[in-house]
C-alpha positions as CSV (number, residue, x, y, z in Angstrom):
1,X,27.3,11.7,20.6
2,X,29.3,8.8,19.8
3,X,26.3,6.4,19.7
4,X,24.6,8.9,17.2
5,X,28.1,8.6,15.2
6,X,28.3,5.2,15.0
7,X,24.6,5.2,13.6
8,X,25.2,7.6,10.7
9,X,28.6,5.9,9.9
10,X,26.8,2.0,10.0
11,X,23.8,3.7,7.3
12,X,26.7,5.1,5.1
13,X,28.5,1.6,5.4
14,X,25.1,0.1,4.4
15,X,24.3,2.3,1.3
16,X,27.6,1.9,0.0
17,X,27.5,-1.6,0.3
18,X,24.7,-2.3,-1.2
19,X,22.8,-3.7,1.4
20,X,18.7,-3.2,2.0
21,X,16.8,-3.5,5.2
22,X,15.0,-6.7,5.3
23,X,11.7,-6.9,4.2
24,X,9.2,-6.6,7.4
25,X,5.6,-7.1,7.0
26,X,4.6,-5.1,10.3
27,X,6.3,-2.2,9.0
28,X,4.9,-2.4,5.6
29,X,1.6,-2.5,7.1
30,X,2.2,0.2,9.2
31,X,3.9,2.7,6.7
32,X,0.7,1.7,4.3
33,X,-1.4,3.2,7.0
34,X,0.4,5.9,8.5
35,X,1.9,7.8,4.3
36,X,-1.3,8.1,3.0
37,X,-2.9,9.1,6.5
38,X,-1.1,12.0,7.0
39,X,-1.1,13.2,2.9
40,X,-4.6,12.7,2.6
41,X,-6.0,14.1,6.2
42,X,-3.2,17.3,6.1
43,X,-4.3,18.3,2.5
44,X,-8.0,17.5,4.3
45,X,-7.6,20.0,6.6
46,X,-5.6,22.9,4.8
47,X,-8.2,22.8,2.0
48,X,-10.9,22.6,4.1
49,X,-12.0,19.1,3.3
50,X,-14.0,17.6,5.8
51,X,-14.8,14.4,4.0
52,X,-11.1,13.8,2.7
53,X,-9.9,14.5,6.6
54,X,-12.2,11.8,7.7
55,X,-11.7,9.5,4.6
56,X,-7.6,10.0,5.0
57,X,-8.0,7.8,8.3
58,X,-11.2,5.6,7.4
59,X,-11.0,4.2,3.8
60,X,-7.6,5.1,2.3
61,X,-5.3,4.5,4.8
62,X,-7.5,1.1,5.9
63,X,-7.6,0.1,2.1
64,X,-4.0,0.6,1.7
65,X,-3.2,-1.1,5.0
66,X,-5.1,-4.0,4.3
67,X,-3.6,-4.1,1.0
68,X,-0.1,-3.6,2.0
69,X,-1.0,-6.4,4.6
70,X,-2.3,-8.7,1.6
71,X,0.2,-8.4,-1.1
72,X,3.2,-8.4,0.9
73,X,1.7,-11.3,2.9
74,X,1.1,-13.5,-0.5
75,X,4.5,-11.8,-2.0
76,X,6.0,-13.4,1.0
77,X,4.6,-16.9,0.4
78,X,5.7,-18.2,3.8
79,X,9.0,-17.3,3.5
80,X,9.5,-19.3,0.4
81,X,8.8,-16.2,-3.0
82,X,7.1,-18.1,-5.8
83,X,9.7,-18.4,-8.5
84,X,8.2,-16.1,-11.1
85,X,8.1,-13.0,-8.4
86,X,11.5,-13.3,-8.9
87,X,12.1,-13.9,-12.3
88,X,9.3,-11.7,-13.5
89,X,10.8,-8.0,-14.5
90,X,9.7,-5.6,-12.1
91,X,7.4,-3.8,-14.1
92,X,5.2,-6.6,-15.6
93,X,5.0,-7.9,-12.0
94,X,4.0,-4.5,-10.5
95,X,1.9,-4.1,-13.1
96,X,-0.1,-7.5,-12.9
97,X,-0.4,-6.9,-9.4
98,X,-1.7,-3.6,-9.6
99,X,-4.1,-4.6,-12.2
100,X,-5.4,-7.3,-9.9
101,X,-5.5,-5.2,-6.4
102,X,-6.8,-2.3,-8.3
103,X,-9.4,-4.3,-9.9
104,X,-10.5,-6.4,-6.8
105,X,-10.7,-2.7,-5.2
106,X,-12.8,-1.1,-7.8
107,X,-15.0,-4.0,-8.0
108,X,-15.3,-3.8,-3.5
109,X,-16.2,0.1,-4.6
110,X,-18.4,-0.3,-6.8
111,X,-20.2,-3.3,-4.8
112,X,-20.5,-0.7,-1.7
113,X,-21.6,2.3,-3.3
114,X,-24.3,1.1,-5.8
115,X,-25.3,-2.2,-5.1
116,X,-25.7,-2.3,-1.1
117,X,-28.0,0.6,-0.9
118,X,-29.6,-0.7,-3.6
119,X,-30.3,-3.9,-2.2
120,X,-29.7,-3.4,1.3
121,X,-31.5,-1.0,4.4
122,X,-28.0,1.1,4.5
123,X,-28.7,4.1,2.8
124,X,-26.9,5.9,-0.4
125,X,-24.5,8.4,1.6
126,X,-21.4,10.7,-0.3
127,X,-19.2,8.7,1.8
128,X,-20.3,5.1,-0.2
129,X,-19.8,7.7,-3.1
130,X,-16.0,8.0,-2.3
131,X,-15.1,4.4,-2.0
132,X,-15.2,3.8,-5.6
133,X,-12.3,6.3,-6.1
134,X,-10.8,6.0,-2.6
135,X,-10.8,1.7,-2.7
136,X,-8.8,1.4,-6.3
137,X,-6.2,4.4,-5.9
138,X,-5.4,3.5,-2.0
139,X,-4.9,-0.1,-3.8
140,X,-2.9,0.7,-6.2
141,X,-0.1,2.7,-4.6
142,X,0.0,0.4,-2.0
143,X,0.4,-2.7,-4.2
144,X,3.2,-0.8,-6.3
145,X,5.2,0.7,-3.2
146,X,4.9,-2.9,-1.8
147,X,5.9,-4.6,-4.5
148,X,8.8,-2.5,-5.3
149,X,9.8,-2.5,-1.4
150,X,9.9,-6.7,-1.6
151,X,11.3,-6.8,-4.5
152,X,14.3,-4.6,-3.5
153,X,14.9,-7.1,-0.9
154,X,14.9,-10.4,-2.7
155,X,18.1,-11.4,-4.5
156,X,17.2,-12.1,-7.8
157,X,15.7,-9.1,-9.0
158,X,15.9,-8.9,-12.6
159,X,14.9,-4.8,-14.1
């Protein structure tokens, strides 16, 4: 017990103090796929949602992976933030980012459900249907939970 202790009274010190756990890329990326995974596939499967189930695990927890992966990546700079990440209020930079992920995704959604089968032997399916939605929300939330997670870690962090 004492071990267990020592943990709770270290995460209260922490809190108090002020102090945030480093930003770690894995872990973004990892949290990015794993959240939406189990949201998406539960409410799947209670509602009875075979294509959400699948698409929980297959396009919106991948787009948001790769997306956490991406962002925190180029947030990260090497180490080294660009300057106006960190000057930048948080809610003009969350929202160029969004804006820009969001975009980028719609624009990847759009290209896989309409053009390729259009252009392309892979057929028109409901599943290249549900990128265009699935690709720019996944984006979004991950580019705004990422954002805010990095930002929380950097020192100057102007609201």
């Amino acid at each position: 017990m004492p071990a267990t202790k020592d943990r709770t009274s270290r995460n209260r010190n922490r809190a108090a103090s002020g102090t945030v756990r480093p930003f770690t890329l894995w872990r973004e990326v990892l949290t990015a796929y794993a959240a939406p995974a189990l949201m998406a596939g539960t409410a799947g499967v209670v509602t009875g949602q075979q294509d959400l189930a699948v698409a929980a695990c297959t396009s919106i927890a991948g787009t948001s992976a790769v997306v956490a992966f991406l962002v925190g990546t180029w947030l990260r700079h090497g180490g080294q933030p660009r300057r106006w990440t960190t000057t930048t209020p948080r809610l003009p930079l969350i929202a160029a980012l969004v804006i820009t992920a969001a975009g980028t995704a719609a624009l990847l959604g759009w290209f896989t459900a309409q053009w390729l089968p259009a252009h392309s032997p892979v057929p028109a399916t409901p599943w290249l249907e549900r990128l265009r939605i699935d690709l720019p929300v996944s984006a979004a939330l991950a580019t705004t939970i990422v954002t805010l997670r990095w930002r929380s870690t950097t020192t100057a962090s102007p609201t």
